[in-house]
mmCIF file of the N, C-alpha and C atoms, coordinates in Angstrom:
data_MODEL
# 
_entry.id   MODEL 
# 
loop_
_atom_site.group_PDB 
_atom_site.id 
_atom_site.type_symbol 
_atom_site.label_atom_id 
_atom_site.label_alt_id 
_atom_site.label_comp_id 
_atom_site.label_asym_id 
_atom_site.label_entity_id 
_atom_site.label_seq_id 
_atom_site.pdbx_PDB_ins_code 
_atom_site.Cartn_x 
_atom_site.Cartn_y 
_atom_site.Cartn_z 
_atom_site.occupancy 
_atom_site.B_iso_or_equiv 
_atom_site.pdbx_formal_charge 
_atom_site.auth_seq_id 
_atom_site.auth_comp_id 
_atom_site.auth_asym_id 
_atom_site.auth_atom_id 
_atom_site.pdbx_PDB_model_num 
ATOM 1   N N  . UNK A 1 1  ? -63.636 9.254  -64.350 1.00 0.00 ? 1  UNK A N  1 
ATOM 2   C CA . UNK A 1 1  ? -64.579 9.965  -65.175 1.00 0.00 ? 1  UNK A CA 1 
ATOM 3   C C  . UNK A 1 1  ? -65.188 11.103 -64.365 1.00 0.00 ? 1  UNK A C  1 
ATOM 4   N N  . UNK A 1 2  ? -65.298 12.245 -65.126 1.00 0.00 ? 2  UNK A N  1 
ATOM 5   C CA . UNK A 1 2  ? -65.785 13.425 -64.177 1.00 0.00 ? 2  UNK A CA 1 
ATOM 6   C C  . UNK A 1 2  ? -67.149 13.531 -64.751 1.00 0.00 ? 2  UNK A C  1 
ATOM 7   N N  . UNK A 1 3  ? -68.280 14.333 -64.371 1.00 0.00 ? 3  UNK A N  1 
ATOM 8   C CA . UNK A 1 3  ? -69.409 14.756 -64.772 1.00 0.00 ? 3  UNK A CA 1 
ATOM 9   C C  . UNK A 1 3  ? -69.584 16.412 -63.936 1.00 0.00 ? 3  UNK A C  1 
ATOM 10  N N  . UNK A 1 4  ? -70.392 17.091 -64.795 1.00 0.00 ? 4  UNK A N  1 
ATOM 11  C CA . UNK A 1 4  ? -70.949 18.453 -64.139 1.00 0.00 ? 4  UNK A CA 1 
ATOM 12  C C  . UNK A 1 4  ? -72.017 18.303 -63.485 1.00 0.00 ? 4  UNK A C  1 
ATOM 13  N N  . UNK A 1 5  ? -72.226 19.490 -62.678 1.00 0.00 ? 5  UNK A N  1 
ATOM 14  C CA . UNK A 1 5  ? -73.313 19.636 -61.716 1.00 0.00 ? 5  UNK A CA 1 
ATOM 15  C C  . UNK A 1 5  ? -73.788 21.399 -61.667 1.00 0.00 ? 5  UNK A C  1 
ATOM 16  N N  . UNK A 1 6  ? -74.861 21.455 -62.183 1.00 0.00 ? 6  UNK A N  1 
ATOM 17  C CA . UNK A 1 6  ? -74.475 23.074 -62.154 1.00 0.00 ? 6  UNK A CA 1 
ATOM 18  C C  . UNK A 1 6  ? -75.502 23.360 -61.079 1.00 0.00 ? 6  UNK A C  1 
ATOM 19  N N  . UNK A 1 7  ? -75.211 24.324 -60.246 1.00 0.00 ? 7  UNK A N  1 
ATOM 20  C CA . UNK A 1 7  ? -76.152 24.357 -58.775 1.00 0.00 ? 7  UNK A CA 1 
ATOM 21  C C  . UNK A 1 7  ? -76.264 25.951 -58.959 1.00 0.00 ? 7  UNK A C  1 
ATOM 22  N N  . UNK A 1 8  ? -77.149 26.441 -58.220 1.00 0.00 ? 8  UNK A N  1 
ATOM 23  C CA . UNK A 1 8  ? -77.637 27.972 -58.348 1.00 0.00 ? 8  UNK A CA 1 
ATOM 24  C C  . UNK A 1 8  ? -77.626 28.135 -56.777 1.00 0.00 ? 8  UNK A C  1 
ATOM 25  N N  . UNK A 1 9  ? -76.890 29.581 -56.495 1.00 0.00 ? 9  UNK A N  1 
ATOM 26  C CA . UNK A 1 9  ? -76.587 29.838 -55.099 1.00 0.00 ? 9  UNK A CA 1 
ATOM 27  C C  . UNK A 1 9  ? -77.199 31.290 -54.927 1.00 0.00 ? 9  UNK A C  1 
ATOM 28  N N  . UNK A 1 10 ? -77.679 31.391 -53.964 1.00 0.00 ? 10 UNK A N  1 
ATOM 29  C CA . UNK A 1 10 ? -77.425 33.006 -53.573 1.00 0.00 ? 10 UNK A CA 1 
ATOM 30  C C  . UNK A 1 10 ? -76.714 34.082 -53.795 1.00 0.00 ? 10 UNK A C  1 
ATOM 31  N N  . UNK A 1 11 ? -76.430 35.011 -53.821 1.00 0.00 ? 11 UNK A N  1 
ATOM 32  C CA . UNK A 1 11 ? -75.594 36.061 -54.540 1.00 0.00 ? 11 UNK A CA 1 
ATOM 33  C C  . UNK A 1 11 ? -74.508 35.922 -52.948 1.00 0.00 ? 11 UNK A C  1 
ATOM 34  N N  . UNK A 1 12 ? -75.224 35.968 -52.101 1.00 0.00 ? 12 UNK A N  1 
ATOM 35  C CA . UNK A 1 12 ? -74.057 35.717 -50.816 1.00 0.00 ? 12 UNK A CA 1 
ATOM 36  C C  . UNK A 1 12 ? -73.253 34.879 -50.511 1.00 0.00 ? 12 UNK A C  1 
ATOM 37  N N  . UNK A 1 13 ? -74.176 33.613 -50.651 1.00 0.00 ? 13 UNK A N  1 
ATOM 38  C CA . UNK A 1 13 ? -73.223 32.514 -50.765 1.00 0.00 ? 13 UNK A CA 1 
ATOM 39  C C  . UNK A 1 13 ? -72.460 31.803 -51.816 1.00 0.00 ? 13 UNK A C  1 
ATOM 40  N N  . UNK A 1 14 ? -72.703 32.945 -53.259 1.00 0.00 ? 14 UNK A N  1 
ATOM 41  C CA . UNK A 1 14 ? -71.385 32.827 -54.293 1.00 0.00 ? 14 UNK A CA 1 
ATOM 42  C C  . UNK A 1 14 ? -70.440 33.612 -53.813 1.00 0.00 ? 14 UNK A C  1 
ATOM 43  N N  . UNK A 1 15 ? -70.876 34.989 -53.307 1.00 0.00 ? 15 UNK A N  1 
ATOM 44  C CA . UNK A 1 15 ? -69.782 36.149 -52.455 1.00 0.00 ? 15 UNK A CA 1 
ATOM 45  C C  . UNK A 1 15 ? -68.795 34.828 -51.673 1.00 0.00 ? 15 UNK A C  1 
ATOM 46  N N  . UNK A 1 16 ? -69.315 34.633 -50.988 1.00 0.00 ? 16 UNK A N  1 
ATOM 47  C CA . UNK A 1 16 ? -68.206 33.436 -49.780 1.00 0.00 ? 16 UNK A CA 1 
ATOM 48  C C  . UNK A 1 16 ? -67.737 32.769 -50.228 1.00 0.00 ? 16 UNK A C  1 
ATOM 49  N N  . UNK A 1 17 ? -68.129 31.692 -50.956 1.00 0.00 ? 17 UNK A N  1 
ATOM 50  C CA . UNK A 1 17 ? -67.799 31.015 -51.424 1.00 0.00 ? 17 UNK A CA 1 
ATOM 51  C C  . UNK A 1 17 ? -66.322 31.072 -52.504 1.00 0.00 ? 17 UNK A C  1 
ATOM 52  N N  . UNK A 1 18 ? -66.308 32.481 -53.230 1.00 0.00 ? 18 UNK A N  1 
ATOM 53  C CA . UNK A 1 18 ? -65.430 33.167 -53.914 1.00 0.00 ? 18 UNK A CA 1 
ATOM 54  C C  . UNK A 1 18 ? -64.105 33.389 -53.081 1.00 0.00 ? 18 UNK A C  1 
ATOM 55  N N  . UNK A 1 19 ? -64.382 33.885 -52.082 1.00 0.00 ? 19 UNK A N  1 
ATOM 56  C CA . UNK A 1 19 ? -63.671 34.385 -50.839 1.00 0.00 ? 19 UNK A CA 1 
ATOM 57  C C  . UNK A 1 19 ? -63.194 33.040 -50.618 1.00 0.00 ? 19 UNK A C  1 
ATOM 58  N N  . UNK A 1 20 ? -63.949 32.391 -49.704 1.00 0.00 ? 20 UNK A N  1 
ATOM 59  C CA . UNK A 1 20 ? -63.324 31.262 -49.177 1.00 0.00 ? 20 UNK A CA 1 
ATOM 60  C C  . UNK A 1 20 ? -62.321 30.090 -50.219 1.00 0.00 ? 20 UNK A C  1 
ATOM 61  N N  . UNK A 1 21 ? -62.533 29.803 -51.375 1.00 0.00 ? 21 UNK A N  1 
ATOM 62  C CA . UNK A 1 21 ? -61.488 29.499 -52.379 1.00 0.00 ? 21 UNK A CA 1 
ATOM 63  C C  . UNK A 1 21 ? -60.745 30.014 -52.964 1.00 0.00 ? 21 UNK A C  1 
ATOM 64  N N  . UNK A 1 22 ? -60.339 31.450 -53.112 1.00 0.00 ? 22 UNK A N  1 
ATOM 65  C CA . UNK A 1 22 ? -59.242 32.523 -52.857 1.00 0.00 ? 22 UNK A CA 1 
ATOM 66  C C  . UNK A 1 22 ? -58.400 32.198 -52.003 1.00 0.00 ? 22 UNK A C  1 
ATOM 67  N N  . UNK A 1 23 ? -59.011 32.136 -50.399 1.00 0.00 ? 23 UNK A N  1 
ATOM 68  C CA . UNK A 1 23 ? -58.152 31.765 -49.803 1.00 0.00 ? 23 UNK A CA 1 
ATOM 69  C C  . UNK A 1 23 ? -57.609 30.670 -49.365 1.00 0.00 ? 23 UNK A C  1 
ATOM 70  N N  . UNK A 1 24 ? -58.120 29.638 -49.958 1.00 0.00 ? 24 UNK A N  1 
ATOM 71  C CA . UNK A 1 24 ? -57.563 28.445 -49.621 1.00 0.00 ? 24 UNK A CA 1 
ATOM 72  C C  . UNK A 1 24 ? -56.669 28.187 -50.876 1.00 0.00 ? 24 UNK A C  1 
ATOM 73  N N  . UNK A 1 25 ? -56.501 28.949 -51.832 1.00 0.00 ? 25 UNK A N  1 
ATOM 74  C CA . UNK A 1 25 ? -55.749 28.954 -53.198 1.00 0.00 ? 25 UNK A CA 1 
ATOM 75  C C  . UNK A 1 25 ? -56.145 28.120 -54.108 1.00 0.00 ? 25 UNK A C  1 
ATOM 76  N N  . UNK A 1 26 ? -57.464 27.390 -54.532 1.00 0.00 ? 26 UNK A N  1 
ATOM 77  C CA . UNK A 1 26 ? -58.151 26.356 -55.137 1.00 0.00 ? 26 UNK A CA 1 
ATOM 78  C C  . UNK A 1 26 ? -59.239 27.293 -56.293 1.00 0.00 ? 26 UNK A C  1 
ATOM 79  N N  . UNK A 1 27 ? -59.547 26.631 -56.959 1.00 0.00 ? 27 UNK A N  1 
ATOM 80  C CA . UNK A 1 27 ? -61.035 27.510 -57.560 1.00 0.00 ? 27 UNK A CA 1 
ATOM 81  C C  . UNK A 1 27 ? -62.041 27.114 -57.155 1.00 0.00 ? 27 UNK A C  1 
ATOM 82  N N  . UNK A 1 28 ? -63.330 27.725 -57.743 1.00 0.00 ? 28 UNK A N  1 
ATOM 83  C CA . UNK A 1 28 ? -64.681 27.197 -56.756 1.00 0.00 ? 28 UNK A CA 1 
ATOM 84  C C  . UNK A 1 28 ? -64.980 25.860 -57.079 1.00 0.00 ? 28 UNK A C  1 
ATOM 85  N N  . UNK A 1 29 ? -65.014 25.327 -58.069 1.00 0.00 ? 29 UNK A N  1 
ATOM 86  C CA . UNK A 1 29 ? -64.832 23.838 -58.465 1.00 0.00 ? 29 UNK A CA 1 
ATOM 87  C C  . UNK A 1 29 ? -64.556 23.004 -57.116 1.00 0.00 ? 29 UNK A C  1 
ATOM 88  N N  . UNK A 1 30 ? -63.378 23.183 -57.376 1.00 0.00 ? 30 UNK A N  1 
ATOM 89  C CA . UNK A 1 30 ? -61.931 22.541 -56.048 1.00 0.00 ? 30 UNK A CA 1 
ATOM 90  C C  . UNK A 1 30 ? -62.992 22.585 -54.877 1.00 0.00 ? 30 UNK A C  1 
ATOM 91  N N  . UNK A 1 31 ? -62.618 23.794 -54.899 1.00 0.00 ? 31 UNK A N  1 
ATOM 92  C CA . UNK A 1 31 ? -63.779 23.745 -53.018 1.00 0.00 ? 31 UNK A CA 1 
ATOM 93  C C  . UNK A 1 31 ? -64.717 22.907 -52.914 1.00 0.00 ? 31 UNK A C  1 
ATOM 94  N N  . UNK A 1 32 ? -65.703 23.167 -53.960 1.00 0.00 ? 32 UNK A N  1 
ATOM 95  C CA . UNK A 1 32 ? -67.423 22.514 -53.503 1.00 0.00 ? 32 UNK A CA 1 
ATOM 96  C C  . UNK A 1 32 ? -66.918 20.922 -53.559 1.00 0.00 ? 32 UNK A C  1 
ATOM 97  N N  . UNK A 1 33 ? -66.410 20.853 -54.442 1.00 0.00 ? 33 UNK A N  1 
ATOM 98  C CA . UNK A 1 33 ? -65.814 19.084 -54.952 1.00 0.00 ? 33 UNK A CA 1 
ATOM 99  C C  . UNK A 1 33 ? -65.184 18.733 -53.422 1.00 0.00 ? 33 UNK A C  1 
ATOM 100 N N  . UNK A 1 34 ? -64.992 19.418 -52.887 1.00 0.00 ? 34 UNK A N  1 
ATOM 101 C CA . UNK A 1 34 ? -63.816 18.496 -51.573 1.00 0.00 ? 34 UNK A CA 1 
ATOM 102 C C  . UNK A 1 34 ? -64.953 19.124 -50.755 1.00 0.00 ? 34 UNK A C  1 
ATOM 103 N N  . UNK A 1 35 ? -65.835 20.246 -50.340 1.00 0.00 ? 35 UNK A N  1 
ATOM 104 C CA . UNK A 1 35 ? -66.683 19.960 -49.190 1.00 0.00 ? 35 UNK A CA 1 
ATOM 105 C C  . UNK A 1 35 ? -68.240 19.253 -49.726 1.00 0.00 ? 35 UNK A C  1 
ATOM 106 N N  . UNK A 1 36 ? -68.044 18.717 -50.829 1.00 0.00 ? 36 UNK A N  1 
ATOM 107 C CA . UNK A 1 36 ? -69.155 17.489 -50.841 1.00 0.00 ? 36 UNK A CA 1 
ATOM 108 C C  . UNK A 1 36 ? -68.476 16.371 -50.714 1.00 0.00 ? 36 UNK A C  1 
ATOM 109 N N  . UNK A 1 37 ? -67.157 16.036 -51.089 1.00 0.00 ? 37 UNK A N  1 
ATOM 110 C CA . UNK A 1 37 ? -66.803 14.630 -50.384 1.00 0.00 ? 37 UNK A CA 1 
ATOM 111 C C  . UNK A 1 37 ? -66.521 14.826 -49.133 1.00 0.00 ? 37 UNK A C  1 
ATOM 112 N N  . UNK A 1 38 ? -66.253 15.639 -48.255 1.00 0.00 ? 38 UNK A N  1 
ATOM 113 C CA . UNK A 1 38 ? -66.166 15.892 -46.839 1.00 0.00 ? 38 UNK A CA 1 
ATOM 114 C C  . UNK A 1 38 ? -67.519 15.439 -46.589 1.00 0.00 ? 38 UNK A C  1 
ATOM 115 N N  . UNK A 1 39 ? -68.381 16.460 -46.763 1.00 0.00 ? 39 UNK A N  1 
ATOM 116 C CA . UNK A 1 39 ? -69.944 15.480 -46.621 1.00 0.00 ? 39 UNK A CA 1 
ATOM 117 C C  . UNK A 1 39 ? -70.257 14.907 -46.753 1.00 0.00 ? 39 UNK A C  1 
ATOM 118 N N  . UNK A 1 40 ? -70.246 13.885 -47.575 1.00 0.00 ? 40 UNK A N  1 
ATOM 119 C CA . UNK A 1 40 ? -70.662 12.599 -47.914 1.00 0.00 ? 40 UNK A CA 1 
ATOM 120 C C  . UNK A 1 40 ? -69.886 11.819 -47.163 1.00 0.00 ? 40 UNK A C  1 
ATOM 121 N N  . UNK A 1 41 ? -68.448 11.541 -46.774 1.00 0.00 ? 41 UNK A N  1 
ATOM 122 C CA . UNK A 1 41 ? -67.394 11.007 -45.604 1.00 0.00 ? 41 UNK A CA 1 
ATOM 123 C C  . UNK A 1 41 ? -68.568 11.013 -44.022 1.00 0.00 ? 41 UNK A C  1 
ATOM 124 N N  . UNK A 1 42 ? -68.690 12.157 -44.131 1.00 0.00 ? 42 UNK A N  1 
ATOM 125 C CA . UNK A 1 42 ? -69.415 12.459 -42.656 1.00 0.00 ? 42 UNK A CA 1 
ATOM 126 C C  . UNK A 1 42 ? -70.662 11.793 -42.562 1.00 0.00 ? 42 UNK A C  1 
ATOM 127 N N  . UNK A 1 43 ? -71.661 12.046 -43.570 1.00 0.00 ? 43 UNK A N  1 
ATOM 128 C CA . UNK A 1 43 ? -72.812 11.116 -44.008 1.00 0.00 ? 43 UNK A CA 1 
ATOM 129 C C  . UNK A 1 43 ? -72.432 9.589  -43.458 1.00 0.00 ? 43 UNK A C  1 
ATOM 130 N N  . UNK A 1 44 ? -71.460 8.983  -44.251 1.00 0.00 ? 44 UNK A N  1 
ATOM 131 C CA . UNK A 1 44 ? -70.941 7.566  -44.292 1.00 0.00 ? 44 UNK A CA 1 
ATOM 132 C C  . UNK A 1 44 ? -70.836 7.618  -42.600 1.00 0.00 ? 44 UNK A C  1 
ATOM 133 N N  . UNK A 1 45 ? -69.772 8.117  -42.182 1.00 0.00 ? 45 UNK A N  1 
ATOM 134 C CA . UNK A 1 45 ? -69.499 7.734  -41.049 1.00 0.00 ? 45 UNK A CA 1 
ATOM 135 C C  . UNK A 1 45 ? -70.662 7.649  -39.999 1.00 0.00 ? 45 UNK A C  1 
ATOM 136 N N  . UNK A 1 46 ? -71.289 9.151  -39.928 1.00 0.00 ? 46 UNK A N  1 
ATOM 137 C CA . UNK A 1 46 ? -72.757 8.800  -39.195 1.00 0.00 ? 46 UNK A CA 1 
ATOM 138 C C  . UNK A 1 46 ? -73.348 7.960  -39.221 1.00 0.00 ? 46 UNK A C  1 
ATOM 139 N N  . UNK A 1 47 ? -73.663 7.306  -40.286 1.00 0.00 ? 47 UNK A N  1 
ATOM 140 C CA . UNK A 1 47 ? -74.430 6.191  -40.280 1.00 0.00 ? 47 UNK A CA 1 
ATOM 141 C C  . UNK A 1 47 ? -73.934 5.031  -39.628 1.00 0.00 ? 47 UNK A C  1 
ATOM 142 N N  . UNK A 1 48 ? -72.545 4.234  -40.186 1.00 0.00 ? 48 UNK A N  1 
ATOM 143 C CA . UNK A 1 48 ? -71.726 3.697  -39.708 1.00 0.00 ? 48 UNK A CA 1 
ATOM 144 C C  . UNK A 1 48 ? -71.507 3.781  -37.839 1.00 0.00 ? 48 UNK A C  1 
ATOM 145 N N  . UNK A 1 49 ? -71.580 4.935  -37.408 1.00 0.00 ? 49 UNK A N  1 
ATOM 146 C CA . UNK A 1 49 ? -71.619 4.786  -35.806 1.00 0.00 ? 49 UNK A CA 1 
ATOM 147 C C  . UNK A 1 49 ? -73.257 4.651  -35.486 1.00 0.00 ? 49 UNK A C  1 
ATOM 148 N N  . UNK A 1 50 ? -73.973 5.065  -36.248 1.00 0.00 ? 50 UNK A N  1 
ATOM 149 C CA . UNK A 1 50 ? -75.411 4.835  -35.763 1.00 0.00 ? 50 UNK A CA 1 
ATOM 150 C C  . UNK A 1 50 ? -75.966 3.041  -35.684 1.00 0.00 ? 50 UNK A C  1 
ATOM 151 N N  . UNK A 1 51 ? -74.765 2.143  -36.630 1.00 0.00 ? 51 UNK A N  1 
ATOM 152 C CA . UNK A 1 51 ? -74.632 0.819  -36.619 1.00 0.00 ? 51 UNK A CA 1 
ATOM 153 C C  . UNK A 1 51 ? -74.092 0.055  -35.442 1.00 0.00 ? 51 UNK A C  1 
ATOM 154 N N  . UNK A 1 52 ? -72.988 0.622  -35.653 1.00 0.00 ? 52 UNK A N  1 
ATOM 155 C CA . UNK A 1 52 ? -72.033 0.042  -34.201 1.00 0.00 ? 52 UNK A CA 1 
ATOM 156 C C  . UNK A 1 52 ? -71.968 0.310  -32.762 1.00 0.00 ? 52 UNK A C  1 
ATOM 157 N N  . UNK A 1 53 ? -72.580 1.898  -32.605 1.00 0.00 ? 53 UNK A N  1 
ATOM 158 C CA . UNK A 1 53 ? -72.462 2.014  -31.097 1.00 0.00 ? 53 UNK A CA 1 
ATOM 159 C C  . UNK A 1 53 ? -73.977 1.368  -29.956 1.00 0.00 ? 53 UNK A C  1 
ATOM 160 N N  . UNK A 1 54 ? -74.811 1.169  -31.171 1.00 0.00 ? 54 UNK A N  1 
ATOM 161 C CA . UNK A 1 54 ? -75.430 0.442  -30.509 1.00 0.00 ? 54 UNK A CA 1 
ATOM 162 C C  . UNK A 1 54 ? -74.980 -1.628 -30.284 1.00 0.00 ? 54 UNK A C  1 
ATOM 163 N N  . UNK A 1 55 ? -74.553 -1.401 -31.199 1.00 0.00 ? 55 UNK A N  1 
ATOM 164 C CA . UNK A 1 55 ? -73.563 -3.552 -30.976 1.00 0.00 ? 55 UNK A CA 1 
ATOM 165 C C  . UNK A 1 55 ? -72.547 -2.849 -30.253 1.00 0.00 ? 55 UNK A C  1 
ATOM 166 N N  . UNK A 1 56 ? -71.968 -2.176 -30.007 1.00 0.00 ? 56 UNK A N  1 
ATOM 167 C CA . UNK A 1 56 ? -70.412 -2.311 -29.056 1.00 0.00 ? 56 UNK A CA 1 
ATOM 168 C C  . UNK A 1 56 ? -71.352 -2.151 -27.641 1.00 0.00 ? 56 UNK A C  1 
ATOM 169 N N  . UNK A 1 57 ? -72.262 -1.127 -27.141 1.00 0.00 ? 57 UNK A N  1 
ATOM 170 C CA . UNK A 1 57 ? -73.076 -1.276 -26.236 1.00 0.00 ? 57 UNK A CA 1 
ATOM 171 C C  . UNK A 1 57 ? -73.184 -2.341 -25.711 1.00 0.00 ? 57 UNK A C  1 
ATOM 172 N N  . UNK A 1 58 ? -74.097 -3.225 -26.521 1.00 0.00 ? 58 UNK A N  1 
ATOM 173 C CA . UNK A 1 58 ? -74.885 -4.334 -26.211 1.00 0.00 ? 58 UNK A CA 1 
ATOM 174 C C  . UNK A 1 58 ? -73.054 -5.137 -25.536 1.00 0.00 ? 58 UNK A C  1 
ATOM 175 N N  . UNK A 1 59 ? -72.034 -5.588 -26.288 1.00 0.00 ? 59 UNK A N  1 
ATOM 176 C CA . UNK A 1 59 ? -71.269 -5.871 -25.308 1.00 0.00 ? 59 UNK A CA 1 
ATOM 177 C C  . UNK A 1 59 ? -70.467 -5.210 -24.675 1.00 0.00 ? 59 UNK A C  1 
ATOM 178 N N  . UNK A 1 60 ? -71.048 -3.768 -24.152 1.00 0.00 ? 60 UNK A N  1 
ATOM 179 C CA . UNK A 1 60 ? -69.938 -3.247 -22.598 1.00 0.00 ? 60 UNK A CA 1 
ATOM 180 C C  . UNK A 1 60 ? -69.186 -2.474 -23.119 1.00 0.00 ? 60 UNK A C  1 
ATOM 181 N N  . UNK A 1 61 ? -68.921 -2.107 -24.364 1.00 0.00 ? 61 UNK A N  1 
ATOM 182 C CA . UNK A 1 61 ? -67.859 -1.177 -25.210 1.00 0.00 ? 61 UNK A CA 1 
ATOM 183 C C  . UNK A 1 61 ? -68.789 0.070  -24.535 1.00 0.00 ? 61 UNK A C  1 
ATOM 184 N N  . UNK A 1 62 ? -68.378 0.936  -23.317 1.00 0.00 ? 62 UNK A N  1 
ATOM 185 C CA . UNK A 1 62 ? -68.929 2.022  -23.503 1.00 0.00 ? 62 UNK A CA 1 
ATOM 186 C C  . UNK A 1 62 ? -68.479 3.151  -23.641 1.00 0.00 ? 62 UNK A C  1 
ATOM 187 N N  . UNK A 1 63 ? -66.456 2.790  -23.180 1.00 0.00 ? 63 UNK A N  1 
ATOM 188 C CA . UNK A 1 63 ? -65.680 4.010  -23.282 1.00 0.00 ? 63 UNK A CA 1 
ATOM 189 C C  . UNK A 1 63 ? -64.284 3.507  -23.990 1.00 0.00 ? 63 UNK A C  1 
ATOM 190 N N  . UNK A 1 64 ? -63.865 4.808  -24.344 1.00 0.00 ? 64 UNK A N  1 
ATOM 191 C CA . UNK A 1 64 ? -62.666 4.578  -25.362 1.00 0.00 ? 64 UNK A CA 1 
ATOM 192 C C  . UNK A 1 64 ? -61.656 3.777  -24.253 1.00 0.00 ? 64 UNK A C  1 
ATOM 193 N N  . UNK A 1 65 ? -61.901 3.755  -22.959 1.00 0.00 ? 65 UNK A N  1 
ATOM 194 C CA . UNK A 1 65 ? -61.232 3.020  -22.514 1.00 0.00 ? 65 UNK A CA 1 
ATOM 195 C C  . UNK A 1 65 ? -60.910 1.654  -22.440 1.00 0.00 ? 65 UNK A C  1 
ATOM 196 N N  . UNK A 1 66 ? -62.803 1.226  -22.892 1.00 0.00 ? 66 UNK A N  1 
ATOM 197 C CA . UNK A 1 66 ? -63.348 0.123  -22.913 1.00 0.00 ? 66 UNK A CA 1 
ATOM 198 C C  . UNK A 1 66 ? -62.268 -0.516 -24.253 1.00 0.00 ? 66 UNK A C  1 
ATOM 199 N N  . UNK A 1 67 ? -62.624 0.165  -25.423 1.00 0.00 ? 67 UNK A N  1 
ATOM 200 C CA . UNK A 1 67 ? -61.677 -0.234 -26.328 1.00 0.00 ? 67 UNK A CA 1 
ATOM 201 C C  . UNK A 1 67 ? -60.414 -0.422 -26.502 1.00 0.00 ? 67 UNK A C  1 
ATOM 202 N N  . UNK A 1 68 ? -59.573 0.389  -25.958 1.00 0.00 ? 68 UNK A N  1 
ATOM 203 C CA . UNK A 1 68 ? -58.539 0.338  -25.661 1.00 0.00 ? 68 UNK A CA 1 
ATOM 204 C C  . UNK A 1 68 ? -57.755 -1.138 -24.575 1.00 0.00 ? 68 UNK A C  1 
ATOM 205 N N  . UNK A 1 69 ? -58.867 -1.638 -23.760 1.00 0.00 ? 69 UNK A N  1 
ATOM 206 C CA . UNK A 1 69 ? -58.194 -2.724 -23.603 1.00 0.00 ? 69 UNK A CA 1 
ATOM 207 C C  . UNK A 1 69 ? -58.869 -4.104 -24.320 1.00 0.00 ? 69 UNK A C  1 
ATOM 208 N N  . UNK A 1 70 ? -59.757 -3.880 -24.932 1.00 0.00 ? 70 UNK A N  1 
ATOM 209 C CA . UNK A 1 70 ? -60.023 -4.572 -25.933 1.00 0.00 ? 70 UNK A CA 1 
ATOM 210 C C  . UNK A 1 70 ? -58.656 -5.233 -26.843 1.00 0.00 ? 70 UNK A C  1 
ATOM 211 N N  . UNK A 1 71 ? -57.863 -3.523 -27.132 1.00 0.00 ? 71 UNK A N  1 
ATOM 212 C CA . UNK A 1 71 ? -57.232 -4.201 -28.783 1.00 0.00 ? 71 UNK A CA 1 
ATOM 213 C C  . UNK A 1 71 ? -55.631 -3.923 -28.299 1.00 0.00 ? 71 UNK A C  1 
ATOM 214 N N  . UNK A 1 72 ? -55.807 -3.683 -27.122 1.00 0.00 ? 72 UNK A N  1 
ATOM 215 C CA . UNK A 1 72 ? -54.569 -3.629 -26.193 1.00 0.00 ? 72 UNK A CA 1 
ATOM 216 C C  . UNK A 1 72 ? -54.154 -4.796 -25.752 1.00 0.00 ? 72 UNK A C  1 
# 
């Protein structure tokens, strides 16, 4: 199910925005739709490491090396 969102931009950052989905060959739709789920991904994940790197800490996980012989 889809729903609208109608957002009001700057005259500049409709300029770019125009531009920048031109060139990625998408319409402006396309774009904003994939760099708000990009954001929201990033959101998720931040949080998600703001969970865990303090528990992998607490046991000694401090480098990718650490992990690596973890699951090695």
């Amino acid at each position: 199910m889809k729903s609208s969102l109608t957002i009001s931009l700057p005259e500049d950052t409709e300029r770019d925005l125009t531009k920048a989905a031109t060139q990625d060959g998408v319409t402006k739709d396309e774009f904003v739709s994939k760099a708000v789920k990009v954001a929201l991904w990033r959101r998720a994940f931040r949080a998600s490491r703001a969970e865990l790197v303090p528990q992998a800490r607490m046991q000694g996980i401090l480098t990718d090396e650490d992990v690596f012989k973890i699951i090695s």
